[in-house]
C-alpha positions in Angstrom: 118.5 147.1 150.1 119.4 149.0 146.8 122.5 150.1 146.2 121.5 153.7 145.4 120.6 153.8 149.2 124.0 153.7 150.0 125.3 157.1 150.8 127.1 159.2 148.5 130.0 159.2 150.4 130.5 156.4 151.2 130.1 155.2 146.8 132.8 157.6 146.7 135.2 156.8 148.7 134.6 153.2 147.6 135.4 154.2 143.5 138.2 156.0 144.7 139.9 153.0 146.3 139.5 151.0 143.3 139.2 147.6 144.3 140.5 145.1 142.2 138.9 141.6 141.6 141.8 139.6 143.2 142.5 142.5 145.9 142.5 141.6 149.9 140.5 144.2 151.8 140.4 144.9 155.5 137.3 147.1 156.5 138.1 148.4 160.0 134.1 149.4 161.5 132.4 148.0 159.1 129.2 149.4 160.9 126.1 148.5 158.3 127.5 147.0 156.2 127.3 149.3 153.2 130.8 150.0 152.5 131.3 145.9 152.6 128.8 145.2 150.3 129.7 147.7 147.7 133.4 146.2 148.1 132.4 142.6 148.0 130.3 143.0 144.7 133.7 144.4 143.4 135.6 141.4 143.7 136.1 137.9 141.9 138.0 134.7 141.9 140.6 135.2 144.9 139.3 138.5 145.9 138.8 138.4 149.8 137.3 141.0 152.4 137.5 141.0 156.1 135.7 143.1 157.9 135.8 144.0 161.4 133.8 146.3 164.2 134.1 146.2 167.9 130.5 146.9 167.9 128.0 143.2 167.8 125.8 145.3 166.7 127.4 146.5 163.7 128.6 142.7 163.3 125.4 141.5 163.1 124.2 144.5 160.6 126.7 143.6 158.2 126.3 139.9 158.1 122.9 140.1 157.6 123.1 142.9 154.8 126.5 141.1 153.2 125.3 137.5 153.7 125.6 136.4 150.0 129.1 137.4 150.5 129.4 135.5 153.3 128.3 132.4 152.0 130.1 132.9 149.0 133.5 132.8 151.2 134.5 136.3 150.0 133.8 138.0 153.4 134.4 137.5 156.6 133.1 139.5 159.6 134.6 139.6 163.1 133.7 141.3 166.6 137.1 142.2 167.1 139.3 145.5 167.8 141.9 146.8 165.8 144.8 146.4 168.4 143.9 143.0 168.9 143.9 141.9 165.4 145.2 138.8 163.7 144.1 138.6 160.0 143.0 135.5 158.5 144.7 136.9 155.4 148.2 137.4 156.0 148.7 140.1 153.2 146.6 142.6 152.6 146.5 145.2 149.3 143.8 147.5 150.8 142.8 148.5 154.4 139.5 150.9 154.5 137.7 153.0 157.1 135.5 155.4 157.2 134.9 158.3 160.1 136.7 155.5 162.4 138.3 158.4 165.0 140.9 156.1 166.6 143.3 157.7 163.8 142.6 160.9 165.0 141.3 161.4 168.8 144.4 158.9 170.4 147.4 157.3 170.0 147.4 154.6 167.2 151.4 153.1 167.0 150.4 150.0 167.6 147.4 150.0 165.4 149.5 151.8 162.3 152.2 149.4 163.2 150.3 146.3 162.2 148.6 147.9 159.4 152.1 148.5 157.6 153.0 144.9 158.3 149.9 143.5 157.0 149.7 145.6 153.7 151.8 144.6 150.8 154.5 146.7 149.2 152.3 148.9 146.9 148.9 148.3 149.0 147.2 151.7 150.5 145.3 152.4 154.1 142.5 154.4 153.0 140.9 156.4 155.5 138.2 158.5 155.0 136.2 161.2 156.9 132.8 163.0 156.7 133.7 167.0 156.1 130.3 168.3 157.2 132.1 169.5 160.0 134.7 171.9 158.8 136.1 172.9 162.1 137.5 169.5 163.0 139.1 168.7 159.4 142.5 170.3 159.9 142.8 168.2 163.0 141.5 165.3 161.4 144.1 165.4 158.4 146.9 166.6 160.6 146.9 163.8 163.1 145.9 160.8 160.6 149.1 161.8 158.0 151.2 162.2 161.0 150.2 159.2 162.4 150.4 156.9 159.2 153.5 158.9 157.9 155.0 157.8 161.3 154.4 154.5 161.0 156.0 154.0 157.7 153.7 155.1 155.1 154.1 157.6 152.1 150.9 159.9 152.9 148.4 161.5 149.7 145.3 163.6 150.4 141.9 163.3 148.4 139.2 165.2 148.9 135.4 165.8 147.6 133.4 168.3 148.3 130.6 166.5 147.0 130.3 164.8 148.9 132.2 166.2 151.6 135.1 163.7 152.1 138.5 164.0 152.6 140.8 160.7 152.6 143.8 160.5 153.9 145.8 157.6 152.2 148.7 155.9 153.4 150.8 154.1 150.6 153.6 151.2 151.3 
């Protein structure tokens, strides 16, 4: 699949994390697949992704879009939930995720909590969220920068309106 058929939103949010060619990168739902592959093709030499879904479905999806990056040991893809998580890669300079709700709809302490001891000094969660629906972005922004600021984080907005994305990043 062509890279063009990626959505807009989600190229965007991608550029605006800059990855790096040595960066370690946890995708949390990495759904399809797209946001991996546009990640992976960004890296080089030590650069590493892990991606994870609780969804076999989306598992499956992205290994068979990513599986060059698979082979080529740059990603690896997990059925596995955020609470539960043990990283292969102990230190992590960029988390992603994009319209994952568990930031917003429930508790996350525990979730955040891991995050900020996985990430290095300097390394950013980047969390990202469709806008289309207007109504629910106050929330959305509101509980995710609370939640992150919370758990240790220095908290930035960003925001597109086309396309319509707003990320809430979390800095270390």
């Amino acid at each position: 699949m062509a890279v063009q058929t990626i959505p807009a939103r989600l190229r965007w949010a991608v550029d605006f994390i800059d990855v790096q060619p040595q960066d370690h990168v946890l995708e949390i739902g990495c759904g399809s697949g797209q946001a991996a592959d546009l990640i992976c093709r960004r890296l080089e030499g030590r650069g590493k992704m892990f991606a994870i879904d609780r969804s076999e479905a989306g598992v499956d999806r992205t290994k068979q879009r990513c599986a060059a990056h698979v082979e080529a040991g740059r990603l690896t893809v997990r059925q596995i939930d955020l609470a539960t998580l043990r990283v292969p890669v102990k230190r992590l300079t960029k988390v992603f995720a994009f319209d994952v709700n568990l930031f917003w709809v429930r508790d996350c302490k525990d979730e955040v909590a891991l995050l900020h001891e996985r990430v290095l000094p300097g390394g950013s969660v980047n969390l990202f969220f469709d806008t289309s629906r207007p109504e629910q972005v106050p929330e959305i922004i509101t509980k995710t920068a609370e939640a992150l600021t919370e758990g240790g984080f220095r908290v930035y907005i960003a925001t597109s309106d086309k396309p319509p994305v707003v990320g809430i990043i979390g800095r270390r």
